[in-house]
C-alpha positions as CSV (number, residue, x, y, z in Angstrom):
1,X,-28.1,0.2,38.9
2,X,-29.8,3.5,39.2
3,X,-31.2,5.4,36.1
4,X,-28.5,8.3,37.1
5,X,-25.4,5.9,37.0
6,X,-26.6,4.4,33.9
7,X,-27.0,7.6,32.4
8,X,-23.0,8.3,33.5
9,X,-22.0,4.9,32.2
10,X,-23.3,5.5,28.9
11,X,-22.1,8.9,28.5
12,X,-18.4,7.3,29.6
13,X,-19.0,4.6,26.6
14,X,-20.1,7.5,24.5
15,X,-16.7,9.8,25.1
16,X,-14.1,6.4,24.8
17,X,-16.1,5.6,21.1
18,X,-15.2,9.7,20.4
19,X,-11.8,9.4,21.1
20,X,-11.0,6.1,19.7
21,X,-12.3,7.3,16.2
22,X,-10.3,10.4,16.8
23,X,-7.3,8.6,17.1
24,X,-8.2,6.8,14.0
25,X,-8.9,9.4,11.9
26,X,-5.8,10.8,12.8
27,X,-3.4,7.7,12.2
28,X,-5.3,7.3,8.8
29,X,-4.2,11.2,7.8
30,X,-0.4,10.5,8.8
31,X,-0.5,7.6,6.9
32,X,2.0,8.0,3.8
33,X,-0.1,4.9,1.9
34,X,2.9,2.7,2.6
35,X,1.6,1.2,5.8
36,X,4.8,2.4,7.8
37,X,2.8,5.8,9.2
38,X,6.2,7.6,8.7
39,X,7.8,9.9,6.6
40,X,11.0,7.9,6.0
41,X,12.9,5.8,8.7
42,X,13.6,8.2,11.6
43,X,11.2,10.8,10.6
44,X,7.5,11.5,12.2
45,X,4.5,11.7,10.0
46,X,3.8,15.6,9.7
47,X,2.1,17.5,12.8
48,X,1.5,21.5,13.7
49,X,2.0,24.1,11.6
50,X,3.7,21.7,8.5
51,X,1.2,18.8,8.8
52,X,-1.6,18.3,5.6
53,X,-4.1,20.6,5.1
54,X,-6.5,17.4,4.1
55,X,-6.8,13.9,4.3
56,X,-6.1,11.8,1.5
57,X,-3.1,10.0,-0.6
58,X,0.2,10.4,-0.4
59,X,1.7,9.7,-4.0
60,X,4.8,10.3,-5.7
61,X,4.1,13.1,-8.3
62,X,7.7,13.0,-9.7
63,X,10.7,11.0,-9.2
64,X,14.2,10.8,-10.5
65,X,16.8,7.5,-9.8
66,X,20.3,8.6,-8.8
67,X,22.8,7.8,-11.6
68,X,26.3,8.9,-10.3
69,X,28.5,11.6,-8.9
70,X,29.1,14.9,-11.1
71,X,32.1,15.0,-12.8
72,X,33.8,18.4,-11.6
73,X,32.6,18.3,-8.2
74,X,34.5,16.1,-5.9
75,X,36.2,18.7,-4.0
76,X,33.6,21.6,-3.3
77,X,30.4,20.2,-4.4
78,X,28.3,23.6,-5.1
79,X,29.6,25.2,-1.9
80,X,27.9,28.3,-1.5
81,X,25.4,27.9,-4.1
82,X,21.5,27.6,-4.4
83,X,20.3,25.0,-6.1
84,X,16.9,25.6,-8.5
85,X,15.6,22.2,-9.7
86,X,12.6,22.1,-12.3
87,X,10.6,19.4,-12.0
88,X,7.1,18.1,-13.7
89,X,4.3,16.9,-11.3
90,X,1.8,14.0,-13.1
91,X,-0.8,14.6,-10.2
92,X,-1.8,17.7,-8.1
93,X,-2.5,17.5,-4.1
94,X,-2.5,20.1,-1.4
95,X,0.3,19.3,0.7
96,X,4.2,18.4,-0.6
97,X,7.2,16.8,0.3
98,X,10.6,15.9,-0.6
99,X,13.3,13.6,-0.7
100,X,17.2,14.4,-0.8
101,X,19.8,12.0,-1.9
102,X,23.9,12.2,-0.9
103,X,24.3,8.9,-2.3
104,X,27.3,9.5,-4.1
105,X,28.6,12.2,-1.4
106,X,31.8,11.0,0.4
107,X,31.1,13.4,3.2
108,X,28.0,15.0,4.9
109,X,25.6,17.5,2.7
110,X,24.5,20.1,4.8
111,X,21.5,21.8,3.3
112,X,21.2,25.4,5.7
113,X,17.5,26.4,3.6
114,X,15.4,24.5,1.1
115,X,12.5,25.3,-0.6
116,X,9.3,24.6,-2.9
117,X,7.7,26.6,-5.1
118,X,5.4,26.4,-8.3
119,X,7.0,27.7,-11.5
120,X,5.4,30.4,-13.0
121,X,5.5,30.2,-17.0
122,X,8.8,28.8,-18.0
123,X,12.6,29.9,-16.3
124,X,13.8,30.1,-12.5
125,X,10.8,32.4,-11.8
126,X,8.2,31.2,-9.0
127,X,4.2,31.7,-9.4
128,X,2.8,34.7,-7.1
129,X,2.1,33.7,-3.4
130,X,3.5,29.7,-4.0
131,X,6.9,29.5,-2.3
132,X,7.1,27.5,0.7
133,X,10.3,27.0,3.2
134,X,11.1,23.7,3.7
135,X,11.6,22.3,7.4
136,X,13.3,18.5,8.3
137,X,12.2,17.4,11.6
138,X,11.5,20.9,12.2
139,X,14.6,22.5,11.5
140,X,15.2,24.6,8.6
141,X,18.9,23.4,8.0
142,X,19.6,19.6,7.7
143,X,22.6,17.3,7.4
144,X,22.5,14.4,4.8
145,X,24.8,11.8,6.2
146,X,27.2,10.4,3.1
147,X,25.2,7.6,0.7
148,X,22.5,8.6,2.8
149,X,18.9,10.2,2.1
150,X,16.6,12.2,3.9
151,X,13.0,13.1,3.7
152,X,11.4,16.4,4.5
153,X,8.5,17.5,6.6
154,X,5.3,18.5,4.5
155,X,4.4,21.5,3.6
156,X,0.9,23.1,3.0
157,X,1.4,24.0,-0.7
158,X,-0.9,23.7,-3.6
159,X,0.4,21.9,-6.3
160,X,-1.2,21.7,-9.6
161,X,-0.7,18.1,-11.8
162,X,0.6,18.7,-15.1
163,X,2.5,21.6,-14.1
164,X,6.0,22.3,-13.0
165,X,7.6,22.7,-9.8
166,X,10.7,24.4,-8.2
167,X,12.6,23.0,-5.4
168,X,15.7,24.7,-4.1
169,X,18.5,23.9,-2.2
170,X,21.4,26.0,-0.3
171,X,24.4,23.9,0.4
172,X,27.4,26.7,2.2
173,X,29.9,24.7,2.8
174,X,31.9,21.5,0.5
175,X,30.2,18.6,0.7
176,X,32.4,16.1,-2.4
177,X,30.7,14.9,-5.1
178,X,27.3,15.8,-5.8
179,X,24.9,13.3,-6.4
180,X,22.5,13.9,-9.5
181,X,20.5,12.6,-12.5
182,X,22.6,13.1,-15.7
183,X,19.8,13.1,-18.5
184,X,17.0,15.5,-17.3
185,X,15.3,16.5,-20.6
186,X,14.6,19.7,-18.3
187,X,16.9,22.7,-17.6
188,X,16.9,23.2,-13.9
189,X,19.3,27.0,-12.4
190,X,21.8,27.4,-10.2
191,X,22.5,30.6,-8.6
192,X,25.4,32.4,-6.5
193,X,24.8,32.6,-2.8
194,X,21.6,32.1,-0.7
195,X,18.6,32.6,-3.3
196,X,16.0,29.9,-1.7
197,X,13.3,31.9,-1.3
198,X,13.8,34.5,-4.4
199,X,10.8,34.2,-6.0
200,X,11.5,36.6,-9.2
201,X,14.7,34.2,-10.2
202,X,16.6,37.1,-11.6
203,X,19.6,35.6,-10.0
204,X,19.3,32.3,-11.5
205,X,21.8,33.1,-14.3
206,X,23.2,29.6,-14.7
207,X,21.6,26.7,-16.5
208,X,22.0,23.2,-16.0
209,X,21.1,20.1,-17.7
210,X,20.9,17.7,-14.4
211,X,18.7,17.3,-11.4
212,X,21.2,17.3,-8.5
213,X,20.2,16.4,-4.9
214,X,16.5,15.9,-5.6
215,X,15.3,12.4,-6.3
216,X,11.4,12.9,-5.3
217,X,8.5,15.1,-4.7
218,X,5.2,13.3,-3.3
219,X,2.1,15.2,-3.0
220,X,-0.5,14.3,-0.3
221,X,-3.9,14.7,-2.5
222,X,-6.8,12.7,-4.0
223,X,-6.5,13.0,-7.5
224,X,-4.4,9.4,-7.1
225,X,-4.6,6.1,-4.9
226,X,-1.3,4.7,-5.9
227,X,2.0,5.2,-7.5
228,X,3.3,3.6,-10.8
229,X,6.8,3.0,-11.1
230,X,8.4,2.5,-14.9
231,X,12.1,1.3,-14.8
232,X,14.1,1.6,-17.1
233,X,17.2,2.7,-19.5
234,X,17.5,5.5,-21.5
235,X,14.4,4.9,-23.3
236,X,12.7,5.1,-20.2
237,X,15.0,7.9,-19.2
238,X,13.9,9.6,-23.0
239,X,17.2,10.6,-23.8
240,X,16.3,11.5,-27.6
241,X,13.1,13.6,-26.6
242,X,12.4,16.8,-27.2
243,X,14.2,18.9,-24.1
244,X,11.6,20.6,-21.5
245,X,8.5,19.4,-23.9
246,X,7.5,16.3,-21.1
247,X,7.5,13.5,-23.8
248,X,9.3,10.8,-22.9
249,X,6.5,7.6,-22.7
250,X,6.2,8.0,-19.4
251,X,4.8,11.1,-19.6
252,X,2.5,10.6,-21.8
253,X,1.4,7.4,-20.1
254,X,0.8,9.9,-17.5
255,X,-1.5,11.9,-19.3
256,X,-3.6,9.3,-20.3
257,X,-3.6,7.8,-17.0
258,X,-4.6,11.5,-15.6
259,X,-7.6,11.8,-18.2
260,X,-9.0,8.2,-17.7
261,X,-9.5,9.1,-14.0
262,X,-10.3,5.8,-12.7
263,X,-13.1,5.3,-15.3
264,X,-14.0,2.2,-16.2
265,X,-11.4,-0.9,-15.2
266,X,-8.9,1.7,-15.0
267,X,-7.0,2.8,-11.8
268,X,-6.0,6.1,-10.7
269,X,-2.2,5.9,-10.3
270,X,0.8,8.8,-10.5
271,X,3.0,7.8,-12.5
272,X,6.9,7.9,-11.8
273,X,9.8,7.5,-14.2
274,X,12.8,5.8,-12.8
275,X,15.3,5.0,-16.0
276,X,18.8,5.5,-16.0
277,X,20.3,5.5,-19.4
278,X,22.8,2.5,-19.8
279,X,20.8,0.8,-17.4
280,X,21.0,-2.8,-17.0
281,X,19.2,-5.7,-15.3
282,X,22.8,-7.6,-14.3
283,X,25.5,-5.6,-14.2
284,X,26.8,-2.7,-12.1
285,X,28.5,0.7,-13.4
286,X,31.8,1.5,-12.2
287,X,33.1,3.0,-9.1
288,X,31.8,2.6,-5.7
289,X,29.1,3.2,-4.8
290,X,28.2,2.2,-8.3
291,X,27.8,4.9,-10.6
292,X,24.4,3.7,-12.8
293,X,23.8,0.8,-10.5
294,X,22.4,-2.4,-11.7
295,X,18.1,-3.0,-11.7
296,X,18.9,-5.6,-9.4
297,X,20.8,-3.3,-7.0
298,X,18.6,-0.8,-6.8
299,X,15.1,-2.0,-6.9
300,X,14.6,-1.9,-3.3
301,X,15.5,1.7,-3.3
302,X,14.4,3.4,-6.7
303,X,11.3,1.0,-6.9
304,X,10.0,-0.4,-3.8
305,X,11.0,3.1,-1.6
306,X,8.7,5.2,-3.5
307,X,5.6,6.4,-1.9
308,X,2.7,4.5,-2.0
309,X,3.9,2.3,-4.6
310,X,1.0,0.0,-6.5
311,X,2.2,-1.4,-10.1
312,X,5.8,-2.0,-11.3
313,X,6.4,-1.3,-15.0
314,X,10.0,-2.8,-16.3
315,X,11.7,-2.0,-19.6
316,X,15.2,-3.4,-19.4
317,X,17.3,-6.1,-21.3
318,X,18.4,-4.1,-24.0
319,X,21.8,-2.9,-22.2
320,X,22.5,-6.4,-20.7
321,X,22.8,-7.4,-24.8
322,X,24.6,-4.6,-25.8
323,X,26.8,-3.9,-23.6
324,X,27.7,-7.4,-22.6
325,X,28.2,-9.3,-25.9
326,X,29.9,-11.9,-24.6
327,X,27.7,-12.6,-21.7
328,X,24.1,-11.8,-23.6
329,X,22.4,-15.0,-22.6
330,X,18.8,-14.8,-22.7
331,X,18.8,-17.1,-19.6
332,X,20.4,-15.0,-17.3
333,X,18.7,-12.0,-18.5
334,X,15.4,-13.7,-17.8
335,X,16.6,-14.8,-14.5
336,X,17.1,-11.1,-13.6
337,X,13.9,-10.6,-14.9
338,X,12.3,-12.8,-12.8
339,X,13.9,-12.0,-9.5
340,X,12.7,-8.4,-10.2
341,X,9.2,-9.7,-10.3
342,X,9.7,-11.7,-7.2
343,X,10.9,-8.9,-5.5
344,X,7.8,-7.2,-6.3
345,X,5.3,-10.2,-5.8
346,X,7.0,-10.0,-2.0
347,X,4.9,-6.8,-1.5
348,X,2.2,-7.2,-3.2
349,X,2.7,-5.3,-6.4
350,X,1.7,-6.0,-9.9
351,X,4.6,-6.2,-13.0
352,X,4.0,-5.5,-16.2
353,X,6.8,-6.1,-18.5
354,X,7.9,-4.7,-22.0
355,X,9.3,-6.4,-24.8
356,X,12.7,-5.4,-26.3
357,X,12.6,-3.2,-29.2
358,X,14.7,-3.6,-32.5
359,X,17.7,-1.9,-32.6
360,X,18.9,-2.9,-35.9
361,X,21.3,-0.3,-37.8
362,X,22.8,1.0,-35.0
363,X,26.2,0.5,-34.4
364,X,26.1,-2.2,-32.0
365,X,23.6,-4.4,-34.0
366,X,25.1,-7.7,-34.6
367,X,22.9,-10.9,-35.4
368,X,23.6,-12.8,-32.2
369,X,22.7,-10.2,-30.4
370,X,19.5,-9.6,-32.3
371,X,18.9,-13.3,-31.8
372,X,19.1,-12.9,-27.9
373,X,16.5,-10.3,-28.1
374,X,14.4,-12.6,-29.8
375,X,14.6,-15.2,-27.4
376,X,13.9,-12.8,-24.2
377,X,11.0,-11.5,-26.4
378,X,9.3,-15.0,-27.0
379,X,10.0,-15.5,-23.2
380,X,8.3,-12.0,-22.3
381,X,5.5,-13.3,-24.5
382,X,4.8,-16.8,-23.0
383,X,3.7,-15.1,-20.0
384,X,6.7,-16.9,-17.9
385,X,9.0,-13.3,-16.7
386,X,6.2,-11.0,-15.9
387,X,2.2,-10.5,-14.8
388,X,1.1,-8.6,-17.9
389,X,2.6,-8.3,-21.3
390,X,2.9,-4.8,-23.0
391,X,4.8,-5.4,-26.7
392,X,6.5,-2.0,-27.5
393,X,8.5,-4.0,-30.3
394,X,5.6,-5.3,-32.1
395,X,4.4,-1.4,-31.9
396,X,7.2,0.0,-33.3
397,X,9.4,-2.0,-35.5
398,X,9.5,-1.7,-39.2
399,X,6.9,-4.2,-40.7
400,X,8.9,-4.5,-43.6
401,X,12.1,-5.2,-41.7
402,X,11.3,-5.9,-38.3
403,X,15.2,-5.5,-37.2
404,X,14.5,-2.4,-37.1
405,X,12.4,0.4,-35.8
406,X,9.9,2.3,-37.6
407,X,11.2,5.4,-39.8
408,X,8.7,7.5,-38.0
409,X,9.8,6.6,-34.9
410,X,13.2,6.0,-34.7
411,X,15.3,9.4,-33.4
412,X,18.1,8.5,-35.9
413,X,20.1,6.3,-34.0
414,X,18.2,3.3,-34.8
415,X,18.0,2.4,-30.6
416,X,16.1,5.5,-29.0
417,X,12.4,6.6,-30.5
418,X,11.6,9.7,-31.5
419,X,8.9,12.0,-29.8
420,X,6.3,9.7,-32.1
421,X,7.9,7.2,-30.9
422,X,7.5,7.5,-27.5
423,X,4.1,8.7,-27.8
424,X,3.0,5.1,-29.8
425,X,4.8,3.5,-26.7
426,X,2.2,5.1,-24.2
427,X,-0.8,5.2,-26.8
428,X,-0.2,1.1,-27.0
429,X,-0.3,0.5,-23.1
430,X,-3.4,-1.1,-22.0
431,X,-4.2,1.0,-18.6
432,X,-6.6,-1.6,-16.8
433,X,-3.6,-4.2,-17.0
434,X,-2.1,-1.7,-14.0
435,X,-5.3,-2.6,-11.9
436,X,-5.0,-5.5,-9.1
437,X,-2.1,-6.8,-6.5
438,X,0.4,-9.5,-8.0
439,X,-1.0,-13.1,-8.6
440,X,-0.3,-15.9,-6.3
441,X,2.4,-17.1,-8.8
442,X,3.2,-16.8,-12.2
């Protein structure tokens, strides 16, 4: 071989390395951290003018589980209205998208103009210079097939953690029942006619206390490397806390999460909240599809179909007592338990379980049923139902009568905590038990 055609041969070696790493580097920024490469089935990872601005993680920032249709909306919807849902991020990144649910829609939800904002200080109004149209496979308008969801493309957007954002919607024509998320703590608008993009909000006259349509918002940053998801009943929902204040325990989980930063043993996760008050491990709500669907039913969706998902945190059992007196047997509960663990050893994800609090004095508290939760709690605490053990009952019953919850942080209905409640809740979760993939068995 002559020096000249070794010099070409090398140069051809040296161009095929270039654009192999290329190609790389650019499957490892499409990436969504899920290891599909894909937005959501049927939809591309981001390119052009939408795609990411940088390279990082994509992570759910906030979530919300579908919980049934709205009542007084089965024939138009919210024809002809925009849509102005407030949400609260946990972590900050520099791209955004979302997801759209018509899960309890018995025809197609056409959406004609959608779009993100951030809020500015409190109300409909948007932050200077921070609204952003929304594009799905990029068209501006998109159907959503009924008890369907669909994801959108991202958008360059700077979103702050800890702060919250404003995603609209503009539906023009009836689409049935809307699908939403009855217990908000967080007054979202609704205004007449095509507002999407109005970034004063003057026209935002009507409050609501639901999120309708939205179920997630995942930010593409590196301020996380994974997603927690806490599921739950109305105590993970925080039904009793303080209304657009951000305290459920979830949140404040989220905070401490956000501060620790991945110091020390501790990992740095987003945190998600996906409770539905009523919420049970066994059993289904009414209608079809079920209204409040059972943990069971809708782990695959509300857990393991979130972005980027890392650690599973459950708090459920409560309901299955309550609500089922005559079927409250600790071993089916368990069982229920348990299959939700397997379902989440299957990809890899850690569980870390709560115990049942006290709800003695309220008016379902019966002794038999206080001696089921006993016996899921001693099961909870063998170490036999999940990975890691956190024991919001020993936290905050009353250690004088340990029926019951703590004066301080019982809301007054002797079942839901108070905003010191909640608080304790977080304050007594050990953050490095998040860290590390699910054991080889239990």
């Amino acid at each position: 071989m002559t020096r000249r055609h070794g010099y070409a041969l090398l140069s051809a070696i040296v161009t095929v390395i270039v654009a192999l790493s290329a190609a790389i580097y650019l499957a490892a920024a499409a990436d969504d951290g899920n290891g599909r490469g894909t937005l959501a089935a049927g939809h591309p990872a981001p390119r052009g003018s939408a795609a990411p601005a940088s390279v990082g993680a994509w992570v759910s920032t906030w979530s919300a589980s579908p919980s049934g249709a709205e009542p007084g909306t089965a024939a138009d919807g919210l024809a002809g209205r925009s849509v102005r849902n407030v949400v609260h991020t946990d972590v900050g990144g520099t791209s955004a998208r979302i997801t759209l649910s018509n899960l309890y829609g018995r025809q197609p939800l056409t959406v004609t103009h959608a779009s993100i904002a951030v809020a500015a200080s409190g109300g409909p109004a948007a932050a200077a210079d921070t609204m952003r149209r929304l594009t799905f496979g990029g068209a501006a308008s998109v159907v959503v097939p009924a008890g369907r969801q669909v994801v959108s493309d991202a958008v360059r957007i700077a979103v702050p953690g800890d702060s919250d954002a404003l995603v609209t919607t503009y539906s023009p024509t009836p689409s049935g029942p809307v699908t939403y998320h009855r217990h908000a703590r967080q007054i979202s608008y609704v205004a007449r006619g095509d507002l999407t993009e109005d970034v004063s909000g003057a026209g935002y006259t009507e409050q609501s206390p639901y999120w309708r349509y939205l179920t997630a918002l995942d930010v593409l940053g590196d301020e996380a490397a994974g997603t927690v998801v806490a599921l739950g009943d109305s105590i993970t929902d925080g039904i009793t806390s303080t209304e657009g204040a951000n305290h459920r325990w979830t949140d404040v989980l989220a905070d401490r999460l956000r501060r620790a930063a991945g110091s020390g043993d501790v990992p740095r996760y987003s945190v998600v909240n996906q409770g539905i008050s009523g919420n049970r491990v066994l059993a289904d709500g009414p209608g079809r599809p079920a209204g409040n669907p059972s943990a069971l039913s809708r782990f695959e969706r509300d857990v393991l179909g979130r972005t980027n998902v890392r650690a599973v945190v459950v708090d459920l059992g409560v309901n299955d007592i309550l609500r089922d007196p005559g079927r409250a047997d600790p071993d089916r509960i368990t069982a229920g338990l348990r299959t939700l663990v397997r379902e989440a050893h299957a990809r890899g994800l850690k569980v870390v379980g709560a115990t049942l609090m006290p709800f003695g004095g309220h008016r379902g508290y019966r002794p038999d049923r206080e001696q089921v939760r006993q016996e899921v709690n001693a099961r909870i605490r063998s170490g036999t139902v999940y990975d890691a053990v956190v024991d919001f009952d020993e936290a905050l019953r009353d250690p004088y009568d340990p029926r019951r919850l703590r004066a301080d942080c019982d809301s007054g209905d002797h079942l839901h905590p108070s905003d010191r409640g909640f608080a304790r809740m977080a304050e007594v979760f050990d953050l490095t038990s998040l860290r590390g993939a699910a054991p080889a068995q239990l």
